[in-house]
N, C-alpha and C positions, 0 to 999 in steps of 0.2 A: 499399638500401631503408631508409626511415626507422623508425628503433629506439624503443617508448615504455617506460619501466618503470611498471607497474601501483601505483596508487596504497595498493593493500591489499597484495599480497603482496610487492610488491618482486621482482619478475622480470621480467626483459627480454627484450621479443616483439617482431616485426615489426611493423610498424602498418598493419596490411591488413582487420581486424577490427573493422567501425562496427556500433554499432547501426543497425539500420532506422529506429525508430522516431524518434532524438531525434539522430543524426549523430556519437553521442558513441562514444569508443572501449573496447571491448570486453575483458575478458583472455581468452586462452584457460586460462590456468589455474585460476584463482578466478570468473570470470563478472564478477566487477569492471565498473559502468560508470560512467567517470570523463569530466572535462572537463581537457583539454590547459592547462595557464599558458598565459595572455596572450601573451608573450613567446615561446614556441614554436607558437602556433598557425598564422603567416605561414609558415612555413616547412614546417609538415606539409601545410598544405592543399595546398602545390602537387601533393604525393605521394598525397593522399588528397581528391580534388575534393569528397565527400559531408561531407565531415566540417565539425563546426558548433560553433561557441563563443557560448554565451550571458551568461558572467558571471553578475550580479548577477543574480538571477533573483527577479520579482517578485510577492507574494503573488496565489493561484488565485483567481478571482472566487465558489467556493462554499466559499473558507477565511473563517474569525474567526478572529483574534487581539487577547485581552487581555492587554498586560503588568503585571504587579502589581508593577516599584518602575523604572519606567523604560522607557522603550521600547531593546528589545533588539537594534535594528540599530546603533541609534548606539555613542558610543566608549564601552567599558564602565570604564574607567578603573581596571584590573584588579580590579576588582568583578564576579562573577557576578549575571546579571538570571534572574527569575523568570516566565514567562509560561504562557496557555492556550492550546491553539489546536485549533480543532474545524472538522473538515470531514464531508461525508457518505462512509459506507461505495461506494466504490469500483464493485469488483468484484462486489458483489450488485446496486449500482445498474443496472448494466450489464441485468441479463435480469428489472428490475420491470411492464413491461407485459407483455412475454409470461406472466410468473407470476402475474400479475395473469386475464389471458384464464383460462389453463390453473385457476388458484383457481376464479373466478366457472364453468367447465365442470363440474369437479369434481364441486361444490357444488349445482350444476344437478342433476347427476346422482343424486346421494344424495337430493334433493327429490322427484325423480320418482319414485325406487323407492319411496320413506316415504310418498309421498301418494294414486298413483293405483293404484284397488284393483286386484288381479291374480289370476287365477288359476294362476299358476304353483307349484310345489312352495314351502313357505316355508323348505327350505333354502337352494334355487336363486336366490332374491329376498336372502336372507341372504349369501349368495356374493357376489352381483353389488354389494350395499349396501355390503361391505368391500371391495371392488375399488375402488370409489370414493372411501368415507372416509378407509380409512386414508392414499392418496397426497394428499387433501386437506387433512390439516391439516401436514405439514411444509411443502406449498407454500404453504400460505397462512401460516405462519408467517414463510417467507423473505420473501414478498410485504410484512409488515407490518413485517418488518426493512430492507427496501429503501427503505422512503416514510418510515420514523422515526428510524432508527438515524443515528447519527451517530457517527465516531472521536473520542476527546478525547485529546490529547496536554498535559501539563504538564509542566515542573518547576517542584515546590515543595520546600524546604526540603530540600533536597541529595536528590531523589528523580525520576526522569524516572519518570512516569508514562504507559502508553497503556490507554485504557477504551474500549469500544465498546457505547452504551447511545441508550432506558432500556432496552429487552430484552437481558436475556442473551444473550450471542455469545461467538465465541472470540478467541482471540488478546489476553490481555490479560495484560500483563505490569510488573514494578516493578523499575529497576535503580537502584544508590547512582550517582549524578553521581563519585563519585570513582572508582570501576570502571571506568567507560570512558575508553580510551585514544584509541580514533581510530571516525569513522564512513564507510562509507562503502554505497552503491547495487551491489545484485548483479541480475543477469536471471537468473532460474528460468523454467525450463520444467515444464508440470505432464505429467501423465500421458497428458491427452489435448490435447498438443502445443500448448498455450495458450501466451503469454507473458507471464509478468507480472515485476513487479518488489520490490526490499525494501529497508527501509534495516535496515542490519547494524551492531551495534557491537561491537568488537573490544577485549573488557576487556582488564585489566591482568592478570589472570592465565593468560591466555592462549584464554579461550572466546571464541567467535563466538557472539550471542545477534540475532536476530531481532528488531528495534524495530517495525517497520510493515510488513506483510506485505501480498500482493496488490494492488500498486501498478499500475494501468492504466499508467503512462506514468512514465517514469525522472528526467523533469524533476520530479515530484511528490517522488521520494523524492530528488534532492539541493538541491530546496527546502527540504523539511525538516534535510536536514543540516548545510545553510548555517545554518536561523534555531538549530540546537541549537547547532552552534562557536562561534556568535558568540556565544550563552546562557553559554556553558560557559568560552568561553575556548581553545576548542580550535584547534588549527592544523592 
């Protein structure tokens, strides 16, 4: 059976292990999802019919990108290049109409209790009005984060930067460009058996730190980690 070594850990697995989603190969020890060399891909497929090589993988049609001294796919002439690149949040986009429904019901509801007179107890009206407000306004908050929000990914001035704005959100974090050593795409599973994806950067000192978290699809996050090596210089 044909043998891969995992592109992050360096350990050598059988190669029986593809993702579903994107055909690319799996580790089982780190979650690692990588794409096979060029050069070895003829040879695995035979052994592994599902499995997909896409190469050069080309910018998402809800991606921008500005580069600010050059455009950073071409030859960097050992020069590091500086760019921006913003797409929409992901994984929130995913459940914006039903949160949207579920807001506007809510909302509905809090209107009815507050408007149409009642004679019922005015704790029991006061009960049923927090039943409804309080699960109203985090949904509608997510809702307003689904339709606006946007990931910003930069490097500027030896800084890889990721923002998820204008509303406040999580996941945002600042790492030195000279910290990281190598990048690469993991598959997580959540709690309630979701599957998403990340791109991970593997400092110099030996931390694993989280770059862009809850990726729908694994081509996303080694899109992104193609346009950062080639940013960065990295191999």
């Amino acid at each position: 059976m044909l043998s891969i070594t995992c592109v992050n850990c360096r350990r050598v697995a059988p190669a029986k292990d593809l993702d579903e989603d994107s055909g690319f190969p799996v580790c089982r020890w780190c979650d690692a999802v990588f794409e096979l060399p060029s050069a070895d891909f003829d040879d695995a497929r035979e052994d592994l019919p599902g499995l997909k090589w896409y190469g050069r993988l080309s910018i998402p049609p809800s991606f921008s990108v500005s580069a600010l001294d050059g455009d950073p796919w071409n030859d960097r002439e050992n020069q590091r290049r500086e760019f921006v690149m913003t797409w929409p949040l992901g994984h929130v986009g995913m459940h914006r109409f039903p949160n949207l429904l579920l807001s506007i019901f809510l909302w509905f509801s809090v209107y009815i209790m507050t408007t149409i007179p009642s004679k019922e107890e005015i704790g029991l009206r006061i009960t049923f009005f927090c039943a409804a407000a309080i699960p109203a306004l985090p949904v509608t908050y997510l809702t307003l984060v689904s339709f606006i929000n946007r990931t910003h990914l930069s490097i500027t001035n030896g800084l890889l930067r990721v923002r998820h704005g204008p509303l406040p959100w999580a996941d945002n974090i600042t790492l030195s460009t000279d910290d990281i050593q190598r990048l690469y795409c993991a598959r997580k599973k959540s709690q309630r058996h979701s599957t998403f994806y990340e791109l991970r950067a593997k400092l110099r000192r030996g931390d694993v730190c989280p770059v862009v978290s809850k990726l729908n699809h694994p081509t996303t996050a080694i899109f992104l980690q193609q346009c950062i090596e080639d940013a960065l210089g990295l191999e």
